[in-house]
N, C-alpha and C positions, 0 to 999 in steps of 0.2 A: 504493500500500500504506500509506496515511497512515493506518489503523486497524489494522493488523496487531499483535498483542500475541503473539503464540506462533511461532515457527518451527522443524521440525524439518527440518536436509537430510539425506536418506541414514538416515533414522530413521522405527521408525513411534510415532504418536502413542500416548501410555500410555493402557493399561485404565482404567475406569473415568471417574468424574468426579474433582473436586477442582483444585485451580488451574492442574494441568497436564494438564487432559481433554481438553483440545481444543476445539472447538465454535466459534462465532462468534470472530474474530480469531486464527483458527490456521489453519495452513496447513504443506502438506510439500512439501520439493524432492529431488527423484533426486538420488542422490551425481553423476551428470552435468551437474547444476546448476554447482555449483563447480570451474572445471579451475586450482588451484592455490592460487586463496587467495579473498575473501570481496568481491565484487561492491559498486561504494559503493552500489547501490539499497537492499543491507540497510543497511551503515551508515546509511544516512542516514533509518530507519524511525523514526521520535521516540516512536513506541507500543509499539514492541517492548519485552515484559517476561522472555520466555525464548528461547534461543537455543540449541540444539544443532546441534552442527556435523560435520560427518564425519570418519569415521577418514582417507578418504586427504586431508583439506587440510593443506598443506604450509606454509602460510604463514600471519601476523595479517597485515592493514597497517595504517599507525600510526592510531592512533586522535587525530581531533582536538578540539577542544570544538564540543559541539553534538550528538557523534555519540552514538546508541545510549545518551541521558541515563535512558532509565526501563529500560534493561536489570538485571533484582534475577536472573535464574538464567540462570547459562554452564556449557555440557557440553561438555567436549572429550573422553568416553569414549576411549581407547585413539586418540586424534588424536595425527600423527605429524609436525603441527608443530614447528621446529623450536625457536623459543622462540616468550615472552609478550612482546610489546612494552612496555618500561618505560608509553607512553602510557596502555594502555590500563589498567595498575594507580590512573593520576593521576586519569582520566578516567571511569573508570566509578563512580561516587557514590554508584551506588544500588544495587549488586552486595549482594546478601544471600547467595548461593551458589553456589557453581564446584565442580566434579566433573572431579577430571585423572584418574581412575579408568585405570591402564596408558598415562598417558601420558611418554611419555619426558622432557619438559621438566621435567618436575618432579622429575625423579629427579637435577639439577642446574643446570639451565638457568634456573631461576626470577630473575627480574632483583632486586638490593637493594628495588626503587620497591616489589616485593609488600609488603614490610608498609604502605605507605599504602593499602591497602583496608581502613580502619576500622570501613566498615559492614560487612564482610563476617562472617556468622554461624556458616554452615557450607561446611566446604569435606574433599572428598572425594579422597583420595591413595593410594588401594589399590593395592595390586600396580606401584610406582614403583619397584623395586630401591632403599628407600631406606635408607641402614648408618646416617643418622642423618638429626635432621631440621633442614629448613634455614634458617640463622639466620635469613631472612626471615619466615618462619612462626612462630616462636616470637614473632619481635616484634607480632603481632597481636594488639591487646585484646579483640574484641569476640565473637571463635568460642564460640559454646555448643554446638557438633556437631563432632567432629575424627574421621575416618575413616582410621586408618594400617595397616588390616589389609594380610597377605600382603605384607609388606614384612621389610628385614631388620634393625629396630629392636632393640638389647639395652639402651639405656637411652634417656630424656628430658630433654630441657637445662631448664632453669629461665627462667623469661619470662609477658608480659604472657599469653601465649595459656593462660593456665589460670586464667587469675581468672575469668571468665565461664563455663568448661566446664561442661555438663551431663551431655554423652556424648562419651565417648569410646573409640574402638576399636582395638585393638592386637592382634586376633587372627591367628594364624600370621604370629610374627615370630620371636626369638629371643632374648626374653626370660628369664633366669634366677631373677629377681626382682623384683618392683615396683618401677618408680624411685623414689627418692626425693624427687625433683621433685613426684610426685603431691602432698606436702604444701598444696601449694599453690593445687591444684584444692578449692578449698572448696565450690563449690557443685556437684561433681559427682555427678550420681542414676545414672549407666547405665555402669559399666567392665565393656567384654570382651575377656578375657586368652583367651580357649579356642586352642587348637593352639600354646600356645609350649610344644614337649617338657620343655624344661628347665627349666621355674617350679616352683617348690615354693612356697607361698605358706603363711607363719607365723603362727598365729591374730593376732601382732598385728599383721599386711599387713590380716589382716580388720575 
């Protein structure tokens, strides 16, 4: 598999074209593929650039240097993993986007080492029961895409992770009012606040 660039297990490939079409260097495994945690024949794919991975794996193993170096997109969709191995924050270099979308580790299990994912751009934490968000993530400079909907947010801490925002999502949380935090999102073009019941937002929030 020394040219494999795409892999989906337990997933099917997405609609259309665009860099996650599929086509030449993608490939998909049955959620039977994996009984527990991630086979070193993936690790050790040097071309692999996307990775999705199934709800039922249970485990990372540690990631060492050399492994999985051109990996830029990780999905752990609703994966009930039970954490991220510090390694694999050290080691993945060229991570541009992770998607914990429902999954439980991030709702506190996220190790200190996550803010060293520097390159990382966007990263996706929907529906994580999250009351606040976690000091590893705020320490990120480099996010222009932040996804915190369906979570249980009423305010945002102040940190590196807003100086690059573009977009950011805070819908159906429980929110009362804009944090004040936001100040600091200068370069943000895309905020959606929709389903917080209790926002009232004051022409100068606008």
């Amino acid at each position: 598999l020394a040219r494999l660039q795409q892999l989906w297990v337990g997933a099917e490939l997405p609609a259309g074209g665009g860099e996650e079409g599929g086509g030449e260097g993608a490939a998909i495994l049955p959620y039977d593929a994996l009984e527990g945690s991630v086979p070193d024949g993936i690790m050790d794919c040097a071309s692999l650039t996307h990775l999705v991975l199934p709800v039922a794996l249970t485990a990372l193993p540690e990631l060492v240097p050399g492994q999985l170096p051109a990996l830029a997109s990780l999905d752990l969709t609703h994966s009930i993993v039970e954490a991220l191995p510090p390694s694999w924050c050290r080691q993945l270099r060229a991570l541009r986007r992770l998607v914990l979308n429902g999954a439980p580790l991030a709702g506190g299990q996220l190790p200190p080492a996550f803010s060293q994912l520097h390159g990382l751009r966007s990263l996706e934490m929907r529906a994580c029961r999250l009351a606040a968000l976690p000091p590893c993530v705020a320490a990120l400079p480099g996010l222009t895409h932040l996804d915190l909907g369906l979570n249980r947010l009423s305010d945002l801490p102040a940190g590196p992770y807003l100086a690059a925002l573009r977009a950011l999502v805070l819908r159906g949380n429980a929110f009362q009012a804009l944090p004040p935090a936001l100040a600091g999102a200068t370069q943000l073009q895309l905020l959606d606040v929709g389903e917080n019941e209790e926002l009232a937002l004051r022409p100068q929030d606008v």
